[in-house]
N, C-alpha and C positions, 0 to 999 in steps of 0.2 A: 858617723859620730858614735863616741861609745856611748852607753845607756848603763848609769848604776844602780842597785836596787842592794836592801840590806833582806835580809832571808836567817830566820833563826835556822838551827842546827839540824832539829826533827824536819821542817819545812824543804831544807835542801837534800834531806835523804829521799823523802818521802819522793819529790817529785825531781828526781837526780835527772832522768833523762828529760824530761823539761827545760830542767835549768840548762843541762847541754845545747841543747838546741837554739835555748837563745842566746849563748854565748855564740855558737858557730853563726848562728843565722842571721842575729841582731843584733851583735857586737853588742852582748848585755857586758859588762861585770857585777857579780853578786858580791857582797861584803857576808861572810858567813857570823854571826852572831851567837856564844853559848852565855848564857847569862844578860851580863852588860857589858864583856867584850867580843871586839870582833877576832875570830882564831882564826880562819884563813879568808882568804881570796880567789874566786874562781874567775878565771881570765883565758880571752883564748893564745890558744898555744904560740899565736902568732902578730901575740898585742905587742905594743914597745911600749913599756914603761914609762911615764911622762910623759906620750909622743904629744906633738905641739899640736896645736887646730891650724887648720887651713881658714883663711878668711872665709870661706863660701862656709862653714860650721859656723859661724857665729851667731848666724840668725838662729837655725836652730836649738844653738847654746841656752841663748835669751829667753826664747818661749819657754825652754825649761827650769829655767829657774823661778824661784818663788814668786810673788806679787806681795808688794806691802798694800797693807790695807789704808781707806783714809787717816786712821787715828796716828798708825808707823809712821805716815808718811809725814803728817804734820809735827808727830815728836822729833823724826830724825831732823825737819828744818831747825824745828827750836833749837837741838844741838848745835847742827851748825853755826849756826849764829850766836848762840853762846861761846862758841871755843870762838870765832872769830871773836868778838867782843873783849874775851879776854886776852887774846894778845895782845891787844892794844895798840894804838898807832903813832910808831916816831916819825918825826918829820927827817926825810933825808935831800939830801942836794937832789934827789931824782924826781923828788912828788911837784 
């Protein structure tokens, strides 16, 4: 599974042969950053663009994504339920 990391410009010089290594070794990609955009992309030579995940990545996908906290998690409910609320509900020959 690949591994992304953003890395300013001085940071990816600095430690070039680093960052190589985890590109070949860890299938990192670094997002290069000057400023507040990002100017290139270091990827290995033998990444596919998009390439899809295999089921058996998935787990590991999950654990790396964020966690909401309690507060997120109680407001993202409250959304829900507001945007359901505000559809509102017609009766059809099918309820």
């Amino acid at each position: 599974m690949t591994i992304s990391k953003t890395i300013n410009a001085t940071e990816a010089a600095r430690n070039f042969s680093d960052v190589l290594n985890q590109v070949k070794y860890q299938e990192t990609t670094f997002d290069v950053v000057r400023g507040r955009d990002v100017v290139a992309r270091i990827v290995s030579a033998g990444s596919t663009p998009g390439r899809t995940l295999k089921v058996s990545e998935l787990d590991h996908l999950f654990a790396m994504l964020p966690r909401l906290d309690e507060e997120e998690i109680t407001a993202f409910e409250r959304d829900i339920e507001e945007s359901i609320a505000s559809l509102g509900h017609e009766e059809s020959e099918w309820d």
